[in-house]
FIKOLZA-1660 file (N, C-alpha, C; in steps of 0.1 Angstrom, whole numbers, plus 5000, padded with zeros to 4 digits):
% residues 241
   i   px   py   pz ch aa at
   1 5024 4977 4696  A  X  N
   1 5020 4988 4687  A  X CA
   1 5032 4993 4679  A  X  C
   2 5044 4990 4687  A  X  N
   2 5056 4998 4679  A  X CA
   2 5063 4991 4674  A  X  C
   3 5062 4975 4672  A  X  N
   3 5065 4963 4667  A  X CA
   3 5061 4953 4666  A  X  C
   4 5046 4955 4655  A  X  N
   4 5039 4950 4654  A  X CA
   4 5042 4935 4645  A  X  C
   5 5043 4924 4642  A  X  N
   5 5046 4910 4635  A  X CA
   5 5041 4917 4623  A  X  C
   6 5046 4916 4612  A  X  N
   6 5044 4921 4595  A  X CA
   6 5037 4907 4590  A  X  C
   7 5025 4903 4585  A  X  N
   7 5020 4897 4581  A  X CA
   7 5021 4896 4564  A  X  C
   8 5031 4886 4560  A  X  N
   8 5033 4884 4544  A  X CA
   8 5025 4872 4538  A  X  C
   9 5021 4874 4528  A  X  N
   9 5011 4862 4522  A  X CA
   9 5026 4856 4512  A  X  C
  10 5025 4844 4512  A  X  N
  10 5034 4839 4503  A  X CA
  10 5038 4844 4490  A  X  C
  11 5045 4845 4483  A  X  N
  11 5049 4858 4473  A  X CA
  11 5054 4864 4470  A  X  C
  12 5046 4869 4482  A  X  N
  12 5044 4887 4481  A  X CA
  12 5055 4893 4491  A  X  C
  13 5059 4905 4491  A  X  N
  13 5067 4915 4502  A  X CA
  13 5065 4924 4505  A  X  C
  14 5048 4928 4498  A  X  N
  14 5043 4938 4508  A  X CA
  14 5036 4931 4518  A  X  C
  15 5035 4938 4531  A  X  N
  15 5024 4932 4540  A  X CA
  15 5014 4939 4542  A  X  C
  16 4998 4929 4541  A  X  N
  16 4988 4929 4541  A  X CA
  16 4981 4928 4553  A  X  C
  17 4987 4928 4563  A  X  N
  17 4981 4934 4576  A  X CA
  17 4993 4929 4587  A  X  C
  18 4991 4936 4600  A  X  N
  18 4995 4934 4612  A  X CA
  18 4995 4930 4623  A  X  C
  19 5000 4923 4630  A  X  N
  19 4995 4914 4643  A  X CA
  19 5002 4921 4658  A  X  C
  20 4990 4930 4663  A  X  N
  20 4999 4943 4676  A  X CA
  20 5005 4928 4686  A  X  C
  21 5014 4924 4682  A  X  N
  21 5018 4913 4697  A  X CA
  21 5031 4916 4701  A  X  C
  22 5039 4932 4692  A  X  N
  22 5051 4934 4698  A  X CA
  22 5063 4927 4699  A  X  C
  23 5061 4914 4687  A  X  N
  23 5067 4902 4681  A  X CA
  23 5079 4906 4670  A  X  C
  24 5077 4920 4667  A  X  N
  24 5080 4924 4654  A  X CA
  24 5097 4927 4655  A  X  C
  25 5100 4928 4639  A  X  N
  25 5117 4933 4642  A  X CA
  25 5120 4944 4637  A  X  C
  26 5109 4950 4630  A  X  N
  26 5112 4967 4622  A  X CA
  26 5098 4978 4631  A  X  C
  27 5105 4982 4637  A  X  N
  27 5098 4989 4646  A  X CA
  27 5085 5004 4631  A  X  C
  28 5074 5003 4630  A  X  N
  28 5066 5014 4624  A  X CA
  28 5068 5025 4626  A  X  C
  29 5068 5036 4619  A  X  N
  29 5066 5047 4626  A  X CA
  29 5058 5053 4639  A  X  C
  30 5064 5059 4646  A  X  N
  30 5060 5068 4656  A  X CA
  30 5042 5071 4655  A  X  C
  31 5043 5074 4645  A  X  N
  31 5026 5085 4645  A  X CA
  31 5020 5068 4640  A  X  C
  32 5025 5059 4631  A  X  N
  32 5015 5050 4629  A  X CA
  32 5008 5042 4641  A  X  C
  33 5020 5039 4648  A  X  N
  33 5020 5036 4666  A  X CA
  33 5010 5042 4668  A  X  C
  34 5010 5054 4676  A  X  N
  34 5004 5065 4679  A  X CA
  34 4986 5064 4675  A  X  C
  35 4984 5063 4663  A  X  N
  35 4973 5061 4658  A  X CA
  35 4965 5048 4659  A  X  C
  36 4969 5039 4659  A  X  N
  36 4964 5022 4663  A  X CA
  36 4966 5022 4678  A  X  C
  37 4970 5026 4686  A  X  N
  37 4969 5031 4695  A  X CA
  37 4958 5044 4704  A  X  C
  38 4957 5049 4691  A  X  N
  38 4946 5060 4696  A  X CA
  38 4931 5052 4691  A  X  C
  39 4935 5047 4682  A  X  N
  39 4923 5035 4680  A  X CA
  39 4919 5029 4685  A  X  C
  40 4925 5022 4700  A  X  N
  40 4923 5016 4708  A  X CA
  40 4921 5022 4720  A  X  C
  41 4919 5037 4718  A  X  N
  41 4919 5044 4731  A  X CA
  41 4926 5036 4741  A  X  C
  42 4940 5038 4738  A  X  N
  42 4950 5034 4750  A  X CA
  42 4961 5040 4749  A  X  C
  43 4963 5052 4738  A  X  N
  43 4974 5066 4739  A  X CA
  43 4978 5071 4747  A  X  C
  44 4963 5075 4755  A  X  N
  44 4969 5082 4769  A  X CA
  44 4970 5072 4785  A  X  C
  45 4972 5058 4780  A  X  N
  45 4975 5050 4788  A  X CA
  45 4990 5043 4783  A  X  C
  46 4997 5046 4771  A  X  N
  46 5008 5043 4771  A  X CA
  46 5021 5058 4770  A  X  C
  47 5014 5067 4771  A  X  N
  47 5019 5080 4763  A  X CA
  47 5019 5087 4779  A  X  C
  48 5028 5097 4773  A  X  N
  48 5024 5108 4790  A  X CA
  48 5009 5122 4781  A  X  C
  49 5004 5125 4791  A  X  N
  49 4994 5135 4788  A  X CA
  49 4994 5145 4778  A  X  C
  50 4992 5151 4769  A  X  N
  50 4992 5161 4762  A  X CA
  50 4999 5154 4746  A  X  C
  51 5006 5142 4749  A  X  N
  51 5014 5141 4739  A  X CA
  51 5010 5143 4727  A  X  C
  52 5016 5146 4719  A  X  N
  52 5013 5153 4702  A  X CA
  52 5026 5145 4692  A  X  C
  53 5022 5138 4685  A  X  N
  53 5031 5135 4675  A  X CA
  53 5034 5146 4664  A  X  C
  54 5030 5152 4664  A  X  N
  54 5029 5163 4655  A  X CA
  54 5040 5175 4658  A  X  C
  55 5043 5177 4671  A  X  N
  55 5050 5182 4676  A  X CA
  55 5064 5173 4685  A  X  C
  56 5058 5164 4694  A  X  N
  56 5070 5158 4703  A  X CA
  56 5076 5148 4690  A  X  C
  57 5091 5150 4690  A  X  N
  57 5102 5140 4685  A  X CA
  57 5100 5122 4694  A  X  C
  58 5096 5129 4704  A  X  N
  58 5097 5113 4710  A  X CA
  58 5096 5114 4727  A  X  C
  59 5094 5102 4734  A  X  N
  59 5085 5107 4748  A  X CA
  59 5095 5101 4758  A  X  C
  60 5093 5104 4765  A  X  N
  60 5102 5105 4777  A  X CA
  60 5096 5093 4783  A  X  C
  61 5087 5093 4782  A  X  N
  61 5079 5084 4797  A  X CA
  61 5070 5077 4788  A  X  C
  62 5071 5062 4791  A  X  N
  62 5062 5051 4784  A  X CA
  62 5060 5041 4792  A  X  C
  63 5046 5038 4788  A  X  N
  63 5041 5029 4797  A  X CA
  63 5037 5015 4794  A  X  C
  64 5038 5007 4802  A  X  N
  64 5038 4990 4794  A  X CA
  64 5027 4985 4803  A  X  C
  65 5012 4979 4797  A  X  N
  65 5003 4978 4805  A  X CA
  65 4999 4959 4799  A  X  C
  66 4998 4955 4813  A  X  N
  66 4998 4944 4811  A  X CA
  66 4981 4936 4818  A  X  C
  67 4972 4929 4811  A  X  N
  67 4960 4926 4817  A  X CA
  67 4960 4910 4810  A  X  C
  68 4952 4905 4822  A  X  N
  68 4953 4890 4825  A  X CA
  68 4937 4891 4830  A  X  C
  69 4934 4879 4825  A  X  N
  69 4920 4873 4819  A  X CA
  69 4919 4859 4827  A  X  C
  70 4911 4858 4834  A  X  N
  70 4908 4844 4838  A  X CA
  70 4896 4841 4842  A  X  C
  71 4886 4833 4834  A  X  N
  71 4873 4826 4836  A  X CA
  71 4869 4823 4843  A  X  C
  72 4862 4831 4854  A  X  N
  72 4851 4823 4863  A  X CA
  72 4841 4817 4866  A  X  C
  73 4836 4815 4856  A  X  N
  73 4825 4810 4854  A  X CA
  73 4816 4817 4843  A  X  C
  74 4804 4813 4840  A  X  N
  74 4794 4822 4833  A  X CA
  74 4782 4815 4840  A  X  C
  75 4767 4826 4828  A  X  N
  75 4759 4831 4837  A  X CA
  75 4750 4820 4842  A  X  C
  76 4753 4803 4835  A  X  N
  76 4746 4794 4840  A  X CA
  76 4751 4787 4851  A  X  C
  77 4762 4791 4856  A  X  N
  77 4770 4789 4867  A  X CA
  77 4762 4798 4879  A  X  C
  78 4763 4786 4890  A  X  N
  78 4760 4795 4906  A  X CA
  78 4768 4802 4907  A  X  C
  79 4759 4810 4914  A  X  N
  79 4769 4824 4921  A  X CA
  79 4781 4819 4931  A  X  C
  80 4777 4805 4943  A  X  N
  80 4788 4806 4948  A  X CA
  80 4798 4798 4942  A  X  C
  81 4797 4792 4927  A  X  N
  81 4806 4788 4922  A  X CA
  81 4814 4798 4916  A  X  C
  82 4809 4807 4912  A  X  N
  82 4821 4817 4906  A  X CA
  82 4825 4824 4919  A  X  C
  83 4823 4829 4928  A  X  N
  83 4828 4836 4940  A  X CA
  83 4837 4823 4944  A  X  C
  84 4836 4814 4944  A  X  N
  84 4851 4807 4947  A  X CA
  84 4861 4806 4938  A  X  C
  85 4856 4803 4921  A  X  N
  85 4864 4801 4915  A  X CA
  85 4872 4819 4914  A  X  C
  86 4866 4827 4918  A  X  N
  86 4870 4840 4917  A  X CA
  86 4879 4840 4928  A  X  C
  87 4878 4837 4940  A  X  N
  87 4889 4840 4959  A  X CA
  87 4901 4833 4949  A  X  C
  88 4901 4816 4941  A  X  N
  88 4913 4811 4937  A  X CA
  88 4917 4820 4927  A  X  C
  89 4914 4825 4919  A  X  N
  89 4919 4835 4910  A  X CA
  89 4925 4845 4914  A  X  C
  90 4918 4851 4925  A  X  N
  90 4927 4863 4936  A  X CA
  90 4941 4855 4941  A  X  C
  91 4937 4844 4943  A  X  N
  91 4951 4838 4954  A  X CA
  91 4961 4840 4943  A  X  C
  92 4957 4832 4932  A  X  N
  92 4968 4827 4920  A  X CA
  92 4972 4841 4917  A  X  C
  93 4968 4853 4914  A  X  N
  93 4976 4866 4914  A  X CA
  93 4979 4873 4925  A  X  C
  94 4978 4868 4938  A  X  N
  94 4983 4878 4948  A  X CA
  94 4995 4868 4948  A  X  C
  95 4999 4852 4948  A  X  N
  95 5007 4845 4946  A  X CA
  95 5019 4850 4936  A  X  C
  96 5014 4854 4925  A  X  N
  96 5025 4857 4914  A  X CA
  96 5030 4870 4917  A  X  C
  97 5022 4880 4919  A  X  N
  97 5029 4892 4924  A  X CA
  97 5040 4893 4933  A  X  C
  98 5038 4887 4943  A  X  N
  98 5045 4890 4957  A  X CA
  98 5053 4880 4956  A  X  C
  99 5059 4866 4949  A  X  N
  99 5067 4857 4949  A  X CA
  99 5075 4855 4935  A  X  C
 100 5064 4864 4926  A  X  N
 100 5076 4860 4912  A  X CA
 100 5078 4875 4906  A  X  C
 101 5069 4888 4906  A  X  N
 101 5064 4900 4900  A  X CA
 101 5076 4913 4907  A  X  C
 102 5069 4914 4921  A  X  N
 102 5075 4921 4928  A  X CA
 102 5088 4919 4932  A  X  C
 103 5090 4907 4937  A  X  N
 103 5109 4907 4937  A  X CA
 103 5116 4907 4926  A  X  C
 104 5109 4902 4912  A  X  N
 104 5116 4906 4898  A  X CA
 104 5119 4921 4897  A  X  C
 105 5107 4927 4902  A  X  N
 105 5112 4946 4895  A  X CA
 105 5115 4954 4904  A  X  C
 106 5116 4948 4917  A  X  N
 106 5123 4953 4926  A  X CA
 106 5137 4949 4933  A  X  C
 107 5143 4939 4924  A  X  N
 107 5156 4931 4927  A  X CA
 107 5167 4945 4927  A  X  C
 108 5176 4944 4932  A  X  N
 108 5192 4956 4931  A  X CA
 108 5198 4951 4919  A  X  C
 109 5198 4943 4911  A  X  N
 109 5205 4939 4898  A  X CA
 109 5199 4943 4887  A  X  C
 110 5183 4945 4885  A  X  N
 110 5174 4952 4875  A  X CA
 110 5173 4970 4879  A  X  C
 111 5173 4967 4891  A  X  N
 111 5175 4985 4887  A  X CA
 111 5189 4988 4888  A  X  C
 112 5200 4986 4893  A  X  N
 112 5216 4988 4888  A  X CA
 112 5219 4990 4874  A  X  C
 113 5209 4979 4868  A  X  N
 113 5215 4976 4854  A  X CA
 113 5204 4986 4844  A  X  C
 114 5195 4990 4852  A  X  N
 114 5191 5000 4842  A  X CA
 114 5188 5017 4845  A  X  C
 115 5196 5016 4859  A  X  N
 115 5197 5027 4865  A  X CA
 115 5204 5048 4854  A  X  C
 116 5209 5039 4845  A  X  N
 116 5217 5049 4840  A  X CA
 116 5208 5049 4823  A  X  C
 117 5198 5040 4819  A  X  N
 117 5192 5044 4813  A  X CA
 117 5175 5048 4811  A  X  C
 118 5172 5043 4820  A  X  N
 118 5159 5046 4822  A  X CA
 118 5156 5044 4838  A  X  C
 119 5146 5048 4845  A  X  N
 119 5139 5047 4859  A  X CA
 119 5126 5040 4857  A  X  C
 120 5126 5028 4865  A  X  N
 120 5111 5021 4865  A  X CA
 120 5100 5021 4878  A  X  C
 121 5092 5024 4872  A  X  N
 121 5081 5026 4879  A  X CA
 121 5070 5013 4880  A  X  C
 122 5063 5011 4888  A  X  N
 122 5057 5000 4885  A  X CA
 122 5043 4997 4898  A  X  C
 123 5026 4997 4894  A  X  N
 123 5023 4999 4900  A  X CA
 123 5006 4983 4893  A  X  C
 124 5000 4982 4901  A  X  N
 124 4990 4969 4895  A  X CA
 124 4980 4969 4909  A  X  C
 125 4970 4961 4907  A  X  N
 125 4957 4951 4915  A  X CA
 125 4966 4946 4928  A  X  C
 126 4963 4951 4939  A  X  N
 126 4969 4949 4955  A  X CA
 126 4982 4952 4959  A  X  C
 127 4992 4960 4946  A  X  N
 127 5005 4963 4946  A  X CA
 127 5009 4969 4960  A  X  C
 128 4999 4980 4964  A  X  N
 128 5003 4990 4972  A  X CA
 128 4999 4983 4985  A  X  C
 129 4989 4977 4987  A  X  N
 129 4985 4969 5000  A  X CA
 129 4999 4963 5004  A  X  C
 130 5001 4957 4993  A  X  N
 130 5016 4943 4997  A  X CA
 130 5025 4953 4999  A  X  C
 131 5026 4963 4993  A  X  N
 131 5042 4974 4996  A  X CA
 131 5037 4980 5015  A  X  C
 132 5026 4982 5014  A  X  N
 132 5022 4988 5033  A  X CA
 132 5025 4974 5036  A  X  C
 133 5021 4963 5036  A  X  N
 133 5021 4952 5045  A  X CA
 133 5035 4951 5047  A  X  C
 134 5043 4954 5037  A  X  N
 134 5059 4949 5038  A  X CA
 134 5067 4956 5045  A  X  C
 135 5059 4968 5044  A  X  N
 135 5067 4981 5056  A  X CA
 135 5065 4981 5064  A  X  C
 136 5051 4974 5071  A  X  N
 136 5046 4973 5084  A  X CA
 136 5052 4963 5093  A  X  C
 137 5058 4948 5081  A  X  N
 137 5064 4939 5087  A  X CA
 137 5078 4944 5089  A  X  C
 138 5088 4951 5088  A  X  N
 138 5098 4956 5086  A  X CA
 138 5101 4965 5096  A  X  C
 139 5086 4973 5101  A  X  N
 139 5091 4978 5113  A  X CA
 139 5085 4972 5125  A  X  C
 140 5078 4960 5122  A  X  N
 140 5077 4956 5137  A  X CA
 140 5085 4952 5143  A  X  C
 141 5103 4950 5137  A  X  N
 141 5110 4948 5147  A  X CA
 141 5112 4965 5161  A  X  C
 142 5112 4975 5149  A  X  N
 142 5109 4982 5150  A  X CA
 142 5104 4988 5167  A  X  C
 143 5089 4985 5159  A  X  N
 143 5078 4988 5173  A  X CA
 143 5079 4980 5184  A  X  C
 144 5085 4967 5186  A  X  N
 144 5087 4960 5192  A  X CA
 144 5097 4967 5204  A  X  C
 145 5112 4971 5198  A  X  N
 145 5119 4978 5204  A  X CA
 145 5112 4991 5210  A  X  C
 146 5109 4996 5207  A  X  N
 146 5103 5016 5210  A  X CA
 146 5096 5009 5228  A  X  C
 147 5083 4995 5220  A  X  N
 147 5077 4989 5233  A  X CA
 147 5080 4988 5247  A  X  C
 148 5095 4980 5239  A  X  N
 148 5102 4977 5254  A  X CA
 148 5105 4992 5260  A  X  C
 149 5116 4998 5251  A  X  N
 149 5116 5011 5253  A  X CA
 149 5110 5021 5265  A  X  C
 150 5098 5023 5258  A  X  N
 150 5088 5026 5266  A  X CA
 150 5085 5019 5281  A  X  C
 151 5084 5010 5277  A  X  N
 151 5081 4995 5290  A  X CA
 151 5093 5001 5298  A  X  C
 152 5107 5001 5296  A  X  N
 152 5118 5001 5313  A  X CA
 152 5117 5016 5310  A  X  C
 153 5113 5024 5304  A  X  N
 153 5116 5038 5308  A  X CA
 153 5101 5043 5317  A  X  C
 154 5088 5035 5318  A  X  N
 154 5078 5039 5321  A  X CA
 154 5078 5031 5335  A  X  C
 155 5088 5022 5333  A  X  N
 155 5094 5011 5349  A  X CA
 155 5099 5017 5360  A  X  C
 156 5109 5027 5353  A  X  N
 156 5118 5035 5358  A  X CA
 156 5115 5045 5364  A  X  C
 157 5103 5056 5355  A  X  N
 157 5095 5065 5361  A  X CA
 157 5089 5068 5372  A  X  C
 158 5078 5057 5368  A  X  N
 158 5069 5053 5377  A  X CA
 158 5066 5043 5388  A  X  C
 159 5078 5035 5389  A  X  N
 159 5080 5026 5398  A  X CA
 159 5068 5014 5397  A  X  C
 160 5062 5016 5393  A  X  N
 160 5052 5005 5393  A  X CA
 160 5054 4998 5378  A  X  C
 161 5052 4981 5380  A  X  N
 161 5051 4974 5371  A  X CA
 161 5037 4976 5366  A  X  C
 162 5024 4975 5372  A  X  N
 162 5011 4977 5366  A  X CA
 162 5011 4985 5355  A  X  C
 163 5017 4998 5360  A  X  N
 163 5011 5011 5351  A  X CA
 163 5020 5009 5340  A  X  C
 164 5036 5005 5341  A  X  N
 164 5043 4999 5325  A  X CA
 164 5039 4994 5318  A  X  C
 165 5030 4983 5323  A  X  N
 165 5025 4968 5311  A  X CA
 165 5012 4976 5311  A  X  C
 166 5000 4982 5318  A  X  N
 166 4990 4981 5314  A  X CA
 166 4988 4997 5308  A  X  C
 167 4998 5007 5309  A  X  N
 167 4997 5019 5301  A  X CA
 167 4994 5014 5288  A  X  C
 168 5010 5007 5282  A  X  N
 168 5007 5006 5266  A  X CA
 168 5000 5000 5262  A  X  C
 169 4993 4988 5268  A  X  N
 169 4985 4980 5267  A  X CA
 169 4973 4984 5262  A  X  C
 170 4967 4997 5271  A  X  N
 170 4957 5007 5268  A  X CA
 170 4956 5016 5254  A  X  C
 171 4968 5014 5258  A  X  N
 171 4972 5022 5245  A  X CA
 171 4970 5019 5230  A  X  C
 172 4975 5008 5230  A  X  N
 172 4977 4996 5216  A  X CA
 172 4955 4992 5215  A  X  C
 173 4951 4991 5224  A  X  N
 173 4939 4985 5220  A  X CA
 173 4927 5000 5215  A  X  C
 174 4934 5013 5214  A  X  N
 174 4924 5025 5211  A  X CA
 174 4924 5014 5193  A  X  C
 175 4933 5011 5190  A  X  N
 175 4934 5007 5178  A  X CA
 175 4917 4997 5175  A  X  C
 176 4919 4988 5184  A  X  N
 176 4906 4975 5175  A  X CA
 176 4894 4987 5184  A  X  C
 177 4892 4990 5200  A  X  N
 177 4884 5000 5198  A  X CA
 177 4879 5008 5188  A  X  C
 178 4885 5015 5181  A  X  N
 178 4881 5029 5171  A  X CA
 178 4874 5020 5161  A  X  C
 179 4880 5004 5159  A  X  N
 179 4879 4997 5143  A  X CA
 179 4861 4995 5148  A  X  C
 180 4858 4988 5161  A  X  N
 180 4844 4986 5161  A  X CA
 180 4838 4998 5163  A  X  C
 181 4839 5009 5170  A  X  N
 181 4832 5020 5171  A  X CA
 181 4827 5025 5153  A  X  C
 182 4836 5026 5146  A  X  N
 182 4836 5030 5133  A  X CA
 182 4826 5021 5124  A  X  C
 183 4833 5010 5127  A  X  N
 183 4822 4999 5122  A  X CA
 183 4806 5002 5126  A  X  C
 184 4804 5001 5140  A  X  N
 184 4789 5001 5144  A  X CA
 184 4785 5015 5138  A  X  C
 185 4789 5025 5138  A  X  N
 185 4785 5036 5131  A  X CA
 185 4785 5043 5118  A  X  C
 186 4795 5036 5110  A  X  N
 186 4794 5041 5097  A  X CA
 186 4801 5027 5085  A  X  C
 187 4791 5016 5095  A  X  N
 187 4791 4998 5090  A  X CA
 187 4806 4994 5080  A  X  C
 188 4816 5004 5085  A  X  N
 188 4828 4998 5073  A  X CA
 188 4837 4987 5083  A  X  C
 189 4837 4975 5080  A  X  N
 189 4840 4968 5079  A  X CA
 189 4855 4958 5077  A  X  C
 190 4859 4967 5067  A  X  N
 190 4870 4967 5059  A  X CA
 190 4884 4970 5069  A  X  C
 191 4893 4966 5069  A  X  N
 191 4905 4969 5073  A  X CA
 191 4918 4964 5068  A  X  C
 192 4927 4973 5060  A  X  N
 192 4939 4972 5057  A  X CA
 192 4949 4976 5063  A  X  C
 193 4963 4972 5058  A  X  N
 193 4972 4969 5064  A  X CA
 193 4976 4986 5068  A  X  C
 194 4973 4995 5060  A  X  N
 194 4977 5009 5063  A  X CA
 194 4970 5013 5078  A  X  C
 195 4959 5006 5083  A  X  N
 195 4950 5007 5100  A  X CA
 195 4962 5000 5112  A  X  C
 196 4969 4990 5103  A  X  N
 196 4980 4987 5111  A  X CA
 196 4989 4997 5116  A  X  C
 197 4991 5008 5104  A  X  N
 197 5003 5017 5108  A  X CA
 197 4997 5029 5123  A  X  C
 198 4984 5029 5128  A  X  N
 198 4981 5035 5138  A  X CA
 198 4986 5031 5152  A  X  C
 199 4990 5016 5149  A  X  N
 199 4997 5010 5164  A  X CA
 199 5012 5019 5166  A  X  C
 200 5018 5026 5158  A  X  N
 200 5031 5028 5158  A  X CA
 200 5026 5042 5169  A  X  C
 201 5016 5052 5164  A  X  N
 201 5014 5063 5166  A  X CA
 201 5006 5060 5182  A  X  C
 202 4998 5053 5183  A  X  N
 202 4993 5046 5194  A  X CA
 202 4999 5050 5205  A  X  C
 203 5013 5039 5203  A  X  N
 203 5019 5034 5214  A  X CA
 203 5030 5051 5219  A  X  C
 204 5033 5058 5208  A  X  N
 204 5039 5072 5211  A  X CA
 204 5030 5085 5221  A  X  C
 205 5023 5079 5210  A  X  N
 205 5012 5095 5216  A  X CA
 205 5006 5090 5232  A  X  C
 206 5004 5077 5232  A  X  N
 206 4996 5067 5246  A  X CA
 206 5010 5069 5260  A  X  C
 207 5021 5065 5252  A  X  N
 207 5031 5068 5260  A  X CA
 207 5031 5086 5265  A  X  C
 208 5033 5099 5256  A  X  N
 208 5033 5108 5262  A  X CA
 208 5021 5114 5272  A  X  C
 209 5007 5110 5269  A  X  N
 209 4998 5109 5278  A  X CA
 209 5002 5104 5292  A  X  C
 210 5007 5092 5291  A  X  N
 210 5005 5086 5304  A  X CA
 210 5017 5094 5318  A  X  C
 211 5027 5098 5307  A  X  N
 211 5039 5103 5313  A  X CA
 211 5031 5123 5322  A  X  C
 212 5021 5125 5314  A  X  N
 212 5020 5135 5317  A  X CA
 212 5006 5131 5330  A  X  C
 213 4995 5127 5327  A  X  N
 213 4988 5120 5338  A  X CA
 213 4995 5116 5349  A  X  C
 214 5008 5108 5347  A  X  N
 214 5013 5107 5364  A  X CA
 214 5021 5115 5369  A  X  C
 215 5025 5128 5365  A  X  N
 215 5033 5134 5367  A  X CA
 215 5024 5148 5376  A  X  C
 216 5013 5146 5367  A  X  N
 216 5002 5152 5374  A  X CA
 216 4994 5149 5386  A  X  C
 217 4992 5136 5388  A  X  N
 217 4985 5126 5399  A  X CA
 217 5000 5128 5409  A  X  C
 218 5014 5128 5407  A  X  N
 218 5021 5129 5416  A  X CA
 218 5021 5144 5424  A  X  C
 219 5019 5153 5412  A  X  N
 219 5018 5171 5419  A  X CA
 219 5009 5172 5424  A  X  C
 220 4994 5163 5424  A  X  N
 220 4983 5171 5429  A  X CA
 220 4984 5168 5444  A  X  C
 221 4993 5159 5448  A  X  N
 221 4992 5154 5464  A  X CA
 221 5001 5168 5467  A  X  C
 222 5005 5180 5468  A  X  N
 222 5004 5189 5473  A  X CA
 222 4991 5204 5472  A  X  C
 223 4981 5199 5466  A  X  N
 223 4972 5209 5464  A  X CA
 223 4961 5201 5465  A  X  C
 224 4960 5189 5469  A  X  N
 224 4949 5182 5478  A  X CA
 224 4950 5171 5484  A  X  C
 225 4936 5168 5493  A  X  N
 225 4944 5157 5502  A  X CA
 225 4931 5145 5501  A  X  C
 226 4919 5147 5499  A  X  N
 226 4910 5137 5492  A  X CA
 226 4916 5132 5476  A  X  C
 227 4911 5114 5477  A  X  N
 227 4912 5113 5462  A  X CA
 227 4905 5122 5445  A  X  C
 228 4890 5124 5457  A  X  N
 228 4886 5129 5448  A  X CA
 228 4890 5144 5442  A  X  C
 229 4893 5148 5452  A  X  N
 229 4898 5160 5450  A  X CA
 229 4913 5159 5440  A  X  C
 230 4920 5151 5440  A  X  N
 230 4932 5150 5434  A  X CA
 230 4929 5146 5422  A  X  C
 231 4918 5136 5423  A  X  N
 231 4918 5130 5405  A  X CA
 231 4914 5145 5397  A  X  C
 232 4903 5153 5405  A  X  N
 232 4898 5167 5396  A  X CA
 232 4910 5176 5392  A  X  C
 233 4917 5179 5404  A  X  N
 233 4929 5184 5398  A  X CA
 233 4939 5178 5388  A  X  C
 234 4940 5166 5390  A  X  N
 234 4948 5157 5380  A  X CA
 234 4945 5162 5366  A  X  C
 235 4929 5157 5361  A  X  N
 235 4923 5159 5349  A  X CA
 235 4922 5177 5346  A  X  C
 236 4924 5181 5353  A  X  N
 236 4917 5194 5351  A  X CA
 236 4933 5204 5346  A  X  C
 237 4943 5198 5352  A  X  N
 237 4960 5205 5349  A  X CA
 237 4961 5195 5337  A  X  C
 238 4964 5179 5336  A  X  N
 238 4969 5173 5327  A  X CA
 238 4957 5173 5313  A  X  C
 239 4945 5183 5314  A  X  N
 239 4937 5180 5300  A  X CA
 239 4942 5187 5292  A  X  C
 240 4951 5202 5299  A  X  N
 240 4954 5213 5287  A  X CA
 240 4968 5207 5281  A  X  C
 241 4971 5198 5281  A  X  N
 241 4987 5190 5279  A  X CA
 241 4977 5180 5262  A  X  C
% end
């Protein structure tokens, strides 16, 4: 819109129309931008909010919007022909994002090099999924460690191997638990990588539970001498925790 290709008929040196492909080498005015732009209802998709030519000299914040088109069929086509040719069309853009898109605009040499004049932002179709998935891979070395962690300090505690391996164990599975409980009752199905980040919280909050449960089952053997009597007291001191 703001360097549009000047279309000259042989001749001649005025130009008789425009081609928006941003091809161009004499940038148009501002407001004419602005206007072929508002003709496209896409102003307040390249513009920040409120913007006014009329008033702003020029905008701080611009946006570059980019849309990709690929044929899946049409309507004399089967349905399960387009729902495949459609999963390969997902692959071929989740493919380009995450292997040619994402490491381009997020390299340390593109933003170094444009760190002092502008700040880029950058957001698209499964962007944020692949940014949680990348965090989540990043701290499983992470969780991995806290695990063990947990595991020789819950060794250590408690003297028992059982209760180390099969505390967290308990713990980690409230996770697929909740996912079918949820499912059978309010049929969603769906699970993204952000349901991953509940194992981190899981295995903390599962850990301070258990620390407080046996700490309790060890005190109640002075204030009873049946099991059953000790598990009541157990649950009945360690529930207000």
């Amino acid at each position: 819109y703001a360097l549009p290709t000047l279309n000259i008929t042989e001749g001649n040196i005025v130009p008789n129309s425009m081609t928006l492909d941003g091809m161009g080498f004499d940038p148009v005015p501002l407001r004419t931008a602005y206007l072929v732009a508002k003709e496209h209802n896409l102003h307040e998709l390249f513009l920040p909010t409120g913007y006014d030519p009329d008033v702003d000299e020029g905008a701080q914040v611009l946006r570059s919007l980019f849309r990709f088109r690929f044929v899946v069929g049409t309507a004399r086509d089967k349905v399960e022909d387009r729902i495949a040719a459609s999963k390969v069309v997902d692959s071929k853009w989740e493919a380009f994002f995450t292997d040619v898109l994402v490491p381009a605009l997020g390299s340390s040499d593109m933003v170094t090099s444009f760190k002092d004049d502008m700040h880029v932002w950058f957001d698209g179709t499964g962007f944020r999924d692949f940014e949680v998935y990348m965090a989540v891979i990043n701290d499983v070395p992470l969780a991995i460690g806290s695990a063990i962690f947990i595991l020789a300090y819950m060794l250590a505690h408690t003297r028992s191997l059982l209760l180390a391996v099969v505390g967290p164990l308990l713990a980690m599975l409230s996770v697929p638990i909740t996912w079918i409980i949820c499912g059978a009752i309010l049929g969603n199905s769906t699970v993204n990588f952000a349901n991953f980040l509940a194992v981190f919280l899981a295995i903390g909050f599962g850990a301070d539970v258990m620390f407080v449960y046996y700490d309790a089952w060890t005190q109640s053997e002075g204030h009873a001498e049946q099991i059953p009597n000790r598990l009541a007291w157990t649950y009945q001191r360690a529930v207000k925790a």
